[in-house]
C-alpha positions as CSV (number, residue, x, y, z in Angstrom):
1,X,144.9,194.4,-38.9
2,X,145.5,196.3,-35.4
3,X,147.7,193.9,-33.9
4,X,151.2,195.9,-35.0
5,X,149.3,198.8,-33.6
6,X,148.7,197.4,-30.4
7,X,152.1,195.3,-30.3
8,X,150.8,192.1,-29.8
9,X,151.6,189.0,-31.1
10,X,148.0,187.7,-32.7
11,X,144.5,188.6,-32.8
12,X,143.1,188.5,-29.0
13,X,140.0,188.1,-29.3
14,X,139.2,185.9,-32.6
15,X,136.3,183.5,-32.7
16,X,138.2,180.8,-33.5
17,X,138.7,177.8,-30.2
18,X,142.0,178.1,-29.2
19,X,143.3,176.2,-26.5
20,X,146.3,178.6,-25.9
21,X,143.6,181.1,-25.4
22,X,140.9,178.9,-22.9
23,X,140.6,181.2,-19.7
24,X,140.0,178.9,-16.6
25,X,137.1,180.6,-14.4
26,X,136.0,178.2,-11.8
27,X,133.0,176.6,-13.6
28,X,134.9,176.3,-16.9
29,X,137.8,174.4,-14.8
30,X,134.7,172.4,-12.8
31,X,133.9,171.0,-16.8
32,X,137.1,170.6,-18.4
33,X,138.1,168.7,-15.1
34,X,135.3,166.8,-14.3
35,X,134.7,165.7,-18.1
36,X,138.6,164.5,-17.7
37,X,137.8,162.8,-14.3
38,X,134.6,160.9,-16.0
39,X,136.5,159.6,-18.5
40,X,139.8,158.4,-16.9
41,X,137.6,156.7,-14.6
42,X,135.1,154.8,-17.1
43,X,131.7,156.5,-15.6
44,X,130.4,155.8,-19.4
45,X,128.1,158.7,-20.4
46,X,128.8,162.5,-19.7
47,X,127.3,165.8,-20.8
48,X,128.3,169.3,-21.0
49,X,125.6,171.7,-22.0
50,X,125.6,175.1,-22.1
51,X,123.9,178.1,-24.4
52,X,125.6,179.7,-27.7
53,X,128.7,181.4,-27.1
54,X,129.5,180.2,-24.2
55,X,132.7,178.5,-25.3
56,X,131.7,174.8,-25.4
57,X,133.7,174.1,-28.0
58,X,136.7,176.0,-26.7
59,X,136.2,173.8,-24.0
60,X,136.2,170.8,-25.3
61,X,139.3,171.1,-27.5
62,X,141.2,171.7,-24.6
63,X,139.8,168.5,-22.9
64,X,140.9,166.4,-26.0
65,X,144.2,168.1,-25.4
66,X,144.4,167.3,-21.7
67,X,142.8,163.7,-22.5
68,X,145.6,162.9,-25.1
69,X,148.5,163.3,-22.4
70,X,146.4,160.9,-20.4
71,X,146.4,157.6,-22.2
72,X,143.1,158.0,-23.6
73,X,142.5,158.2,-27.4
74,X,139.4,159.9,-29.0
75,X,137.1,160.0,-31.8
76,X,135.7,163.7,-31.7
77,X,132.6,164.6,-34.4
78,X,132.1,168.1,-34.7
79,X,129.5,168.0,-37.2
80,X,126.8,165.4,-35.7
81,X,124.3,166.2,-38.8
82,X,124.5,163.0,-39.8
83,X,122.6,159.2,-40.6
84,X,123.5,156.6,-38.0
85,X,125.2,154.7,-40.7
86,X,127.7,157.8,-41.1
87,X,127.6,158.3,-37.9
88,X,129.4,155.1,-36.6
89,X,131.8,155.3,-39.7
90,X,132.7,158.5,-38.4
91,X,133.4,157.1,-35.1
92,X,135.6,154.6,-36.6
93,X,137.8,156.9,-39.0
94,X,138.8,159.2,-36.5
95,X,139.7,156.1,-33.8
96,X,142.2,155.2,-36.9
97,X,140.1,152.7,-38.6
98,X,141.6,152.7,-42.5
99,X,138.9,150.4,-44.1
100,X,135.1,150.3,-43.0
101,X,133.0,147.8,-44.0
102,X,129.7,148.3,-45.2
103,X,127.3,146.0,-43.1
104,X,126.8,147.6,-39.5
105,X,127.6,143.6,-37.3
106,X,131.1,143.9,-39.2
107,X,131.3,147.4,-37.8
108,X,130.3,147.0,-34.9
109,X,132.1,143.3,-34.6
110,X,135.5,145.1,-35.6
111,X,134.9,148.0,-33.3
112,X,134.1,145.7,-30.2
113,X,137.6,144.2,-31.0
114,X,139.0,147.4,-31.0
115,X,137.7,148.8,-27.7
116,X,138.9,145.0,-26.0
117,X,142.3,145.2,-27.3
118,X,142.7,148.8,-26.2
119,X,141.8,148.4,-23.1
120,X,143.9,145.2,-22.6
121,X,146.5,148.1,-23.1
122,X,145.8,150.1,-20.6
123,X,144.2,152.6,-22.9
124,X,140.4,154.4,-22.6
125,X,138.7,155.0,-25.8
126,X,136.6,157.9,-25.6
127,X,133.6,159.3,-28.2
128,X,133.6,162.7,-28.1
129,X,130.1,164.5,-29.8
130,X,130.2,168.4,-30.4
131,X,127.0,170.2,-31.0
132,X,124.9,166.9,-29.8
133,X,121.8,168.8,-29.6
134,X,121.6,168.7,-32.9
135,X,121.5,165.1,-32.6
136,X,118.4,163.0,-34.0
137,X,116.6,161.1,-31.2
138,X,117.2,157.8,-33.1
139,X,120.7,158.8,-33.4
140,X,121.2,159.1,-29.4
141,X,119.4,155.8,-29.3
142,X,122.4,154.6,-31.8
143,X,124.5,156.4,-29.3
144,X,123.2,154.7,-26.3
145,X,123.7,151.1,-28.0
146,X,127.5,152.0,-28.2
147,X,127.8,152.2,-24.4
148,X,127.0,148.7,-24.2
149,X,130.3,147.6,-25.3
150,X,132.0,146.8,-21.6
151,X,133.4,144.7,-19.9
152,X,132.4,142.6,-16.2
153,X,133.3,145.9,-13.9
154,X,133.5,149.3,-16.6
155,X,133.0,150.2,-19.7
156,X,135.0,150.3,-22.8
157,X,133.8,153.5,-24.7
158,X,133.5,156.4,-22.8
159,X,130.9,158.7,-24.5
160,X,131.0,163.1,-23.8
161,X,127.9,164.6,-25.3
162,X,128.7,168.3,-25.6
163,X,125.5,170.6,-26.8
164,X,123.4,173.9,-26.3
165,X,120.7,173.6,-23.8
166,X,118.1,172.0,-26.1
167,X,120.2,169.1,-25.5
168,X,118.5,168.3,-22.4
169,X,115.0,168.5,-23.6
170,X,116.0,166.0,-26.2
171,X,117.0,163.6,-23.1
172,X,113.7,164.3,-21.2
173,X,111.9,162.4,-24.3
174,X,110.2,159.1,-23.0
175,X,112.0,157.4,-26.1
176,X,115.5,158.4,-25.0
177,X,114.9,157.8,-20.8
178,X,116.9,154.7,-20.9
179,X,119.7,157.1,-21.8
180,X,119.0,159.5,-19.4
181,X,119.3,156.9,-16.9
182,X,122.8,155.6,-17.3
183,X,123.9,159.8,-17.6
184,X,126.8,159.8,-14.7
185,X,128.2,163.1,-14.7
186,X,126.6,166.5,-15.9
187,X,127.8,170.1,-16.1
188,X,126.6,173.0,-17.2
189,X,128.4,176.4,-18.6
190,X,127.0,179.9,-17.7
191,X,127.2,183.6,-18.5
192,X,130.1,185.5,-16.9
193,X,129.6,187.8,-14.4
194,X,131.0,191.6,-14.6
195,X,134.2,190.4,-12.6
196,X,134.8,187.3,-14.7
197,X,134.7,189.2,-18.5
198,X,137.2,191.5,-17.0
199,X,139.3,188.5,-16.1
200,X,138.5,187.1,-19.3
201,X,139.6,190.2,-21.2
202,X,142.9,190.4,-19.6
203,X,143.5,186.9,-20.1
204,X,143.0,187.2,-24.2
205,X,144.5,190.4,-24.0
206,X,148.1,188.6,-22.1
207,X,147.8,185.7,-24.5
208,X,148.0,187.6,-27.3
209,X,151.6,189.6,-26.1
210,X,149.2,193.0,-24.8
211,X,151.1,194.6,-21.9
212,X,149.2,195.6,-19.1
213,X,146.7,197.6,-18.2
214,X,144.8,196.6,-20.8
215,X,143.4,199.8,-23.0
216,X,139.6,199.4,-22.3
217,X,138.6,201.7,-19.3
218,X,136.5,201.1,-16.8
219,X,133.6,202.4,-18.4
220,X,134.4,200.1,-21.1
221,X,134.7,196.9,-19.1
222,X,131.5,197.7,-17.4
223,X,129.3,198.6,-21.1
224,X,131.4,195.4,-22.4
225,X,129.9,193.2,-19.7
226,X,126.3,195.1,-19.8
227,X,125.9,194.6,-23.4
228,X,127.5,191.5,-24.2
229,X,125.3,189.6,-21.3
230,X,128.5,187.7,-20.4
231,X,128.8,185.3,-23.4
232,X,132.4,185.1,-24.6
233,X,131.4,185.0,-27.9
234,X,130.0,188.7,-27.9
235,X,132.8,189.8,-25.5
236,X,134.9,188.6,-28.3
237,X,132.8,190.5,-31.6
238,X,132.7,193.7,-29.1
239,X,136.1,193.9,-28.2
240,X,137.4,193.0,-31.7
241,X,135.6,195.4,-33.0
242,X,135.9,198.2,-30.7
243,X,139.9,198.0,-31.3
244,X,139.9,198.1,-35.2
245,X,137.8,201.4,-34.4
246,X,140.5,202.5,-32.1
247,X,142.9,201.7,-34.7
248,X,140.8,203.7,-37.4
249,X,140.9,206.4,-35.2
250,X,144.8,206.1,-34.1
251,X,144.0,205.9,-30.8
252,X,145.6,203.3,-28.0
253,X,142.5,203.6,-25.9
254,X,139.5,202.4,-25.8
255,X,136.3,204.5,-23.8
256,X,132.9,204.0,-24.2
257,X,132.1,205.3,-26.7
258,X,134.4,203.3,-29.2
259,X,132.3,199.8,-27.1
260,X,128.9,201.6,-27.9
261,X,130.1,202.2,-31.7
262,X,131.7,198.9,-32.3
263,X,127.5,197.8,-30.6
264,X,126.3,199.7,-33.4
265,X,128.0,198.1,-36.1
266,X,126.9,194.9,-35.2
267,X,123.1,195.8,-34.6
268,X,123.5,194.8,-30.6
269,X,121.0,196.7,-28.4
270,X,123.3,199.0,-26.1
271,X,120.6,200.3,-23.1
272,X,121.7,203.5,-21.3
273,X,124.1,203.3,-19.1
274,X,124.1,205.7,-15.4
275,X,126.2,206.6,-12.8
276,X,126.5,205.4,-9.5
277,X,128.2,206.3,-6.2
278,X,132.0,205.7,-7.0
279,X,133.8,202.5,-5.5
280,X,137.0,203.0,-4.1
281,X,138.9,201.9,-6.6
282,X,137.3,204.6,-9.3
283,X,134.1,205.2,-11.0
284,X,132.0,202.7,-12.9
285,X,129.3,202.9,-15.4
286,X,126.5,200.6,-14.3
287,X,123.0,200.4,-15.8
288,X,120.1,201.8,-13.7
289,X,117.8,199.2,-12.1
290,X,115.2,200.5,-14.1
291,X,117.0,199.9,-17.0
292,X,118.7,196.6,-16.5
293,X,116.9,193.2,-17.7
294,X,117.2,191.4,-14.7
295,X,117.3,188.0,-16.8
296,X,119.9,189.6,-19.2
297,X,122.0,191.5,-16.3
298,X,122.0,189.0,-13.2
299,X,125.4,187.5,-12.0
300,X,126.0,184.1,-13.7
301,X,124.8,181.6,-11.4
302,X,127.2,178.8,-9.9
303,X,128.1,175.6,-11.9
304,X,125.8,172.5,-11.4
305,X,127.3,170.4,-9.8
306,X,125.7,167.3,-9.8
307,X,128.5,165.1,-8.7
308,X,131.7,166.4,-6.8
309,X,133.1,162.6,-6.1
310,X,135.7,163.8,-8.7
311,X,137.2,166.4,-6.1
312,X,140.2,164.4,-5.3
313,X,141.7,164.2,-8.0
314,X,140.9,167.7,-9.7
315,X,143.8,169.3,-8.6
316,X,146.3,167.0,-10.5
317,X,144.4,167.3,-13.7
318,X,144.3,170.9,-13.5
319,X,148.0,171.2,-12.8
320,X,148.7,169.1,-15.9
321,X,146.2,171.3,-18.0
322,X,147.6,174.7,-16.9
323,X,151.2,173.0,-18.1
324,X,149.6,172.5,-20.9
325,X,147.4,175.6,-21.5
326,X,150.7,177.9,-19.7
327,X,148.3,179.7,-17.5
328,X,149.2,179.9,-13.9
329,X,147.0,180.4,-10.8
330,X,147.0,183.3,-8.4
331,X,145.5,181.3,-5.9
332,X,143.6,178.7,-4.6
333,X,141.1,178.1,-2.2
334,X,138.6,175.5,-1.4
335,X,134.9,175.9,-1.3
336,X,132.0,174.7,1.2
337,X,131.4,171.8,-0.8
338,X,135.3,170.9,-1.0
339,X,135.4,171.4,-4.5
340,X,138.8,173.7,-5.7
341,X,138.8,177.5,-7.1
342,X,140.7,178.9,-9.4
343,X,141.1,182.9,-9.4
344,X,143.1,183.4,-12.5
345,X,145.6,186.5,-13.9
């Protein structure tokens, strides 16, 4: 509605995943690389969790993308609600199976056929679950029996469990430790810090044809950060709605007061906001320490990283994604623990 307004090209901040649209901070780069890297090299189970809103999903479609220029073919379930019978027909319609028998040993039969002939052709089959924490423990045990398919040195199905935190408390149950055990590579998605949702602004705002500066102030930023905690999802609801307001009120900027409306619409607690000493660069609003929640308002913590092996060949696959995804880095630089950073426009 205010896009013609603003001149752009699209909505910039709509809640639907959009690869064009996937802003690479270092830790989402760390997971859509290091899921790639699991994968291409056959490490057999991988999981990505993270907490609502944190754009898992966003995420993973771009990983299919990048995957799919990689020689590796992939049977993604995005609604995992479902019997273990469904399940693995599922699996097999979206490898490109037309007919599916009914008894499971056919399936299963036809599908270790499948995986053996595809990797005689230098392909790598991956299973890709969205939302796994909604996954049934028996289901997961299914799962688990999949990863058996292999081969005298790797394995055949590559399986990516993507899911909200409760994902891991469904591992930690004694019934599913045989899983948890043959886990190779886990990452993790956090909240963005105040730095990173102003990069993450800027970015939707470029993608969707906004010249710069973008028309949030300062102030804005820094309420838009406070109140949203960080989670992509409410930066998205916040800003959206803060610039059909601007629109309703024919104005091309938008202060504080427009975030701490658009807040109100959408019931979202908005805590006072105080002034502090001025940085160099101008003044922010930033909430009083007696008025932040420190578990609401702390910096997002690092990425786990519990393996960095994958390092090596990191920057290659990002390259190919940011041909894909158009983005381009402003720089890079190398950590203490060797892994590569990305500071994006």
């Amino acid at each position: 509605m205010y896009e013609n307004f603003f001149a752009l090209t699209k909505a910039p901040f709509s809640l639907v995943p959009d690869p064009d649209c996937i802003h690479l901070t270092p830790q989402h780069a760390d997971a859509i690389s290091g899921m790639a890297f699991g994968v291409l090299e056959r490490k057999g189970y991988l999981v990505m969790t993270a907490e609502a809103g944190l754009g898992k999903t966003t995420a993973l479609r771009g990983l299919s993308r990048l995957l799919a220029e990689s020689k590796v073919e992939s049977s993604v379930i995005f609604a995992p609600t479902l019997t273990p019978s469904e399940f693995l027909e599922m699996a097999m319609l979206n490898f490109g199976f037309k007919e599916v028998p009914a008894s499971k040993a056919q399936r299963l039969k036809l599908l270790e056929e499948f995986l053996l002939r595809s990797d005689a052709e230098g392909k790598v089959m991956a299973l890709i679950v969205d939302e796994a924490h909604q996954l049934s423990p028996g289901l997961l045990e299914e799962i688990r029996l999949l990863g058996n398919f292999e081969t005298a040195d790797r394995k055949l199905l590559q399986i990516v469990l993507v899911g909200q935190d409760q994902l891991n408390d469904q591992l930690n149950l004694p019934q599913l430790w045989q899983l948890k055990q043959r886990i190779t590579l886990r990452m993790s998605l956090h909240r963005l810090d105040r730095q990173s949702v102003e990069e993450y602004i800027k970015f939707r705002w470029g993608k969707a044809g906004g010249s710069e500066p973008v028309p949030f102030t300062t102030a804005a930023l820094d309420a838009i950060a406070s109140w949203s905690n960080g989670i992509p999802r409410l930066i998205n609801v916040i800003c959206d709605n803060a610039l059909l307001i601007a629109f309703s009120d024919t104005t091309d900027t938008v202060d504080i007061d427009l975030v701490r409306d658009a807040c109100a619409e959408l019931s979202l607690p908005t805590p006072p906001l105080t002034r502090q000493t001025p940085p160099l660069d101008g003044p922010r609003l930033v909430p009083s320490p007696a008025e932040r929640a420190p578990a609401e308002l702390a910096d997002a913590p690092k990425p786990e990283l519990v393996a960095n092996e994958w390092a090596s060949s990191r920057p290659s696959l990002l390259k190919r994604w940011r041909q894909l995804s158009g983005s381009q880095p402003r720089q890079t630089t190398r950590s203490r623990t060797g892994i590569l950073s990305l500071n994006q426009p």
